[in-house]
LUMBA-554380 format. One record per atom (N, C-alpha, C): residue number from 1; residue in one letter; x, y, z. Coordinates in Angstrom, 3 decimals. Layout:
BEGIN
NUM, A, X, Y, Z
...
END
This chain:
BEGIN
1, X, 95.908, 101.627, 113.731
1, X, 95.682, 102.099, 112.382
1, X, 96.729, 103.156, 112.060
2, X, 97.614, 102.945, 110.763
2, X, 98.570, 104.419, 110.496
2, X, 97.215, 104.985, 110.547
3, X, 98.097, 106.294, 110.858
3, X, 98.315, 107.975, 111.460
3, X, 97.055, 108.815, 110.000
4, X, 97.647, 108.204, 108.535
4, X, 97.163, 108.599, 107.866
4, X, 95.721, 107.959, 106.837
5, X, 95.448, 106.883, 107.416
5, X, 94.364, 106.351, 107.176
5, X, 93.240, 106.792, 107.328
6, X, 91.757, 106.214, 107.226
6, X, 90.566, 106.169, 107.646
6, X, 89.946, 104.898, 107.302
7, X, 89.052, 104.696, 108.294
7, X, 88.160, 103.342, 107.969
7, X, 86.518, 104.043, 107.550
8, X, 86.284, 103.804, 106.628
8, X, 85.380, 104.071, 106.101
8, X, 84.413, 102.393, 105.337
9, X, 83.189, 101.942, 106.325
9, X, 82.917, 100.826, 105.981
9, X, 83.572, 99.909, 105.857
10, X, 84.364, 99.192, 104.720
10, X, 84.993, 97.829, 104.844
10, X, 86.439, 98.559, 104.318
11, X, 86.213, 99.599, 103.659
11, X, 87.275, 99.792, 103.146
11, X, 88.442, 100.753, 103.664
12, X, 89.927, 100.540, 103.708
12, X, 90.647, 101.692, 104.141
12, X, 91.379, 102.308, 103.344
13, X, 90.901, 103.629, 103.483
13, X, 91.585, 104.887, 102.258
13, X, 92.822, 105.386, 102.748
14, X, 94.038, 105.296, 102.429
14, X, 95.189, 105.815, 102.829
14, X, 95.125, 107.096, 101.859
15, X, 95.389, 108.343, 102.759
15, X, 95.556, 109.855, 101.839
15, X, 96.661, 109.736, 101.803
16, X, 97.217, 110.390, 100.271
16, X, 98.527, 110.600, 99.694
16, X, 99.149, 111.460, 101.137
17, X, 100.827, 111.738, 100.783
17, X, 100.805, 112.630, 101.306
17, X, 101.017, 113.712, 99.607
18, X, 101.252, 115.151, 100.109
18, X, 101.214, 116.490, 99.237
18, X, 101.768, 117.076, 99.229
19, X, 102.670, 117.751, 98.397
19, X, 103.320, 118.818, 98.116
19, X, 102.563, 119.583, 97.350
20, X, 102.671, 120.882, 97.162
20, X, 101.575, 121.875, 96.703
20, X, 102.460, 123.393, 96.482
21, X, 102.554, 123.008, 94.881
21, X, 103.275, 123.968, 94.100
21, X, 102.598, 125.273, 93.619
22, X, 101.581, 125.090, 93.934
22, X, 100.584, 126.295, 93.216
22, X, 100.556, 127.431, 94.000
23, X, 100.688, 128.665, 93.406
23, X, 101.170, 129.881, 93.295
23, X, 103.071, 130.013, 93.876
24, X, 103.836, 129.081, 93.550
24, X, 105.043, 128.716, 93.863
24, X, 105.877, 129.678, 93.010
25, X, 106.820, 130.438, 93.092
25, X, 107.141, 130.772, 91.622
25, X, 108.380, 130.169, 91.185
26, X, 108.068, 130.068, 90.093
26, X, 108.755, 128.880, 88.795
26, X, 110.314, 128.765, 89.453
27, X, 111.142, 129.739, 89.479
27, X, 112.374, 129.826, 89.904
27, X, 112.872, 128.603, 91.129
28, X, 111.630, 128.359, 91.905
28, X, 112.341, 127.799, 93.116
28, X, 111.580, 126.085, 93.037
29, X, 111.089, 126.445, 92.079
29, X, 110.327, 124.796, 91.913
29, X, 110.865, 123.768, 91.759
30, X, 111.821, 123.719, 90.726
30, X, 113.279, 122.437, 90.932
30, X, 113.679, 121.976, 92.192
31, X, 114.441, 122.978, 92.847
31, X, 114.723, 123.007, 94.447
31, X, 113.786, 122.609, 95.019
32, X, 112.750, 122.912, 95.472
32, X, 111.482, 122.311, 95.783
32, X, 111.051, 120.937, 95.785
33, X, 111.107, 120.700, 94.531
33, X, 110.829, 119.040, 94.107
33, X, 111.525, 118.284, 94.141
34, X, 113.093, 118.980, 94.425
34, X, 114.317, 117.730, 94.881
34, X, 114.079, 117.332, 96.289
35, X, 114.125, 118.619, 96.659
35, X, 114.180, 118.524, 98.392
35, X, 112.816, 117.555, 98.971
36, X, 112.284, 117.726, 98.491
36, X, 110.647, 116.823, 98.626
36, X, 110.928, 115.426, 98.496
37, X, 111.186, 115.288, 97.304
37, X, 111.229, 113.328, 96.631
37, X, 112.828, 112.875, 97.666
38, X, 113.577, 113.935, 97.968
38, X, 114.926, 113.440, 99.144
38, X, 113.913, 112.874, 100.468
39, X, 113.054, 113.517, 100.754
39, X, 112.951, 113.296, 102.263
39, X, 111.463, 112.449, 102.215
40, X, 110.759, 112.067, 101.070
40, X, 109.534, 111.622, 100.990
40, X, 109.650, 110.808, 99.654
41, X, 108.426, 109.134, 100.200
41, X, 109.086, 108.007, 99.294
41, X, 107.602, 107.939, 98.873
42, X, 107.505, 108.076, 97.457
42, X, 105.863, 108.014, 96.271
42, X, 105.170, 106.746, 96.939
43, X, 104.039, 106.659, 96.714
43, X, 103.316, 107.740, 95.737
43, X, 103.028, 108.771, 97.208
44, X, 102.597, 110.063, 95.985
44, X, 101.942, 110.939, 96.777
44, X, 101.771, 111.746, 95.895
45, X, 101.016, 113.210, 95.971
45, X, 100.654, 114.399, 94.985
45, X, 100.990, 115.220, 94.769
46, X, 101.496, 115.918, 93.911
46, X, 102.104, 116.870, 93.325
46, X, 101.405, 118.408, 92.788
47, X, 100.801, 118.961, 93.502
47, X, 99.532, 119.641, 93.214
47, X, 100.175, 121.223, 92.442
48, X, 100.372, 121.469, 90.920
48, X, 100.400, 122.525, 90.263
48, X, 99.652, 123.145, 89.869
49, X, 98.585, 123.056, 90.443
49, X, 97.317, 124.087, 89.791
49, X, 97.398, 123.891, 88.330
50, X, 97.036, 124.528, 87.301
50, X, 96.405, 124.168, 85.765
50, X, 97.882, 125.003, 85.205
51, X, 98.752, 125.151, 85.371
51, X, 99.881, 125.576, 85.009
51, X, 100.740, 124.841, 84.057
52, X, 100.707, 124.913, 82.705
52, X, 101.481, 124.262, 81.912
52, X, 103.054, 124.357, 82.007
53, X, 103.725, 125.570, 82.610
53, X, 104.890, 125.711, 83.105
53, X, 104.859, 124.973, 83.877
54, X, 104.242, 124.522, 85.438
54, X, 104.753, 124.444, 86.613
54, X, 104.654, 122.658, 86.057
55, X, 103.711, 122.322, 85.648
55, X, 103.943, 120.893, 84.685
55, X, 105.053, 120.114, 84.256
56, X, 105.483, 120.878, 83.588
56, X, 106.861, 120.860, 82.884
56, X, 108.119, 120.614, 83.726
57, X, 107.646, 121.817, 84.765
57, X, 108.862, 121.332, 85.616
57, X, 109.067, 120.344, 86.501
58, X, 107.676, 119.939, 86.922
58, X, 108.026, 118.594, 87.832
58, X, 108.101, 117.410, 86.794
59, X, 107.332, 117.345, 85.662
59, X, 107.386, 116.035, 84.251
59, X, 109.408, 116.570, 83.999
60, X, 110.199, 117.436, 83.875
60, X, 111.142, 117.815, 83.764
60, X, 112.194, 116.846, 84.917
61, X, 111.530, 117.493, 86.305
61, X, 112.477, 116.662, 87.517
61, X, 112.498, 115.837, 87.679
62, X, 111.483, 114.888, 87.365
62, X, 111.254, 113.772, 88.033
62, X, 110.807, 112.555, 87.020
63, X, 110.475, 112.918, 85.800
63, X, 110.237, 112.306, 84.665
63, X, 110.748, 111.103, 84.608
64, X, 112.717, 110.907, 84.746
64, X, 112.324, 109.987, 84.246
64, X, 112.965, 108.682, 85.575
65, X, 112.912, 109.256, 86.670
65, X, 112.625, 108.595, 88.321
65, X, 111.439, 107.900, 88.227
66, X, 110.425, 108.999, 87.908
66, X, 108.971, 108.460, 88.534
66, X, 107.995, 108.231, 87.500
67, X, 106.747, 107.441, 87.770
67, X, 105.770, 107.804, 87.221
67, X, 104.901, 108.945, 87.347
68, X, 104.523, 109.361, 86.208
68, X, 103.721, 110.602, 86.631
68, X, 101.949, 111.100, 85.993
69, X, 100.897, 110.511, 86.741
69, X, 99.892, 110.600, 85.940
69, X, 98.677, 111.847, 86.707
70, X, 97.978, 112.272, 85.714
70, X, 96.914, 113.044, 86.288
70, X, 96.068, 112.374, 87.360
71, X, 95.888, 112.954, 88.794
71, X, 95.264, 112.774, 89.386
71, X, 93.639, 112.260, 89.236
72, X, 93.208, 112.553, 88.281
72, X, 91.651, 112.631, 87.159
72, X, 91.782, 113.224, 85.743
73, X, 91.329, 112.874, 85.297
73, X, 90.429, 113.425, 84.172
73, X, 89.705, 114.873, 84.257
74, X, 89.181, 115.049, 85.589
74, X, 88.482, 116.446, 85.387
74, X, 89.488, 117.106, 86.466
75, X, 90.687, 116.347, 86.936
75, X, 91.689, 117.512, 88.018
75, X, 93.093, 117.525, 86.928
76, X, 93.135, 118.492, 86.013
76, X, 94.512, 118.355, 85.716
76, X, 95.290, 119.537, 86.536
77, X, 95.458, 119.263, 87.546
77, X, 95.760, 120.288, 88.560
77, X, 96.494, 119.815, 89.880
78, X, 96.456, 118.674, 89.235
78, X, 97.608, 117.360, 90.175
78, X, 97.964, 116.464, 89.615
79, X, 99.404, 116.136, 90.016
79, X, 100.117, 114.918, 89.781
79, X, 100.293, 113.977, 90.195
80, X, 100.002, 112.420, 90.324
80, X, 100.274, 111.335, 91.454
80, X, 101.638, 111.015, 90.839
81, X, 102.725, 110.905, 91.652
81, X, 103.511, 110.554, 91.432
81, X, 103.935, 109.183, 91.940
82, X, 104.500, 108.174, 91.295
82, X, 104.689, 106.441, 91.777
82, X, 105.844, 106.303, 91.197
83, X, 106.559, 105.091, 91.960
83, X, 107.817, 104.500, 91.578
83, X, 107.645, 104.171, 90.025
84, X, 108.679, 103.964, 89.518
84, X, 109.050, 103.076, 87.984
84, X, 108.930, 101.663, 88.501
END
């Protein structure tokens, strides 16, 4: 079984992997999100806490590479990010 799985009943849940921008400060977040999507291939999560700045900047970096949707409805406090 990958490393990052679980079997849970019939079904197997693969966890994203995460990057986790929250309390990051703004300045180094670009850098951050390059160096990340260089060495790691989507989907996976993008976690900015409720930050309309820190938003911006990954919808900014990566916009128009990736897809980029709210994790939920009641989490706007992450990003799943997926290929185009």
């Amino acid at each position: 079984m990958h490393p990052n799985t679980t079997k849970k009943s019939k079904w197997i849940m693969t966890k994203l992997k995460e990057l986790d921008l929250h309390g990051l400060d703004h300045s180094w977040a670009r850098k951050v999100i390059k160096s990340w999507t260089k060495e790691n291939i989507p989907p996976y999560k993008i976690i900015t806490g409720n930050s309309p700045i820190m938003q911006k900047i990954v919808r900014e970096t990566l916009g128009s590479k990736y897809n980029l949707n709210y994790e939920s409805e009641y989490n706007l406090g992450a990003l799943i990010v997926t290929p185009r």
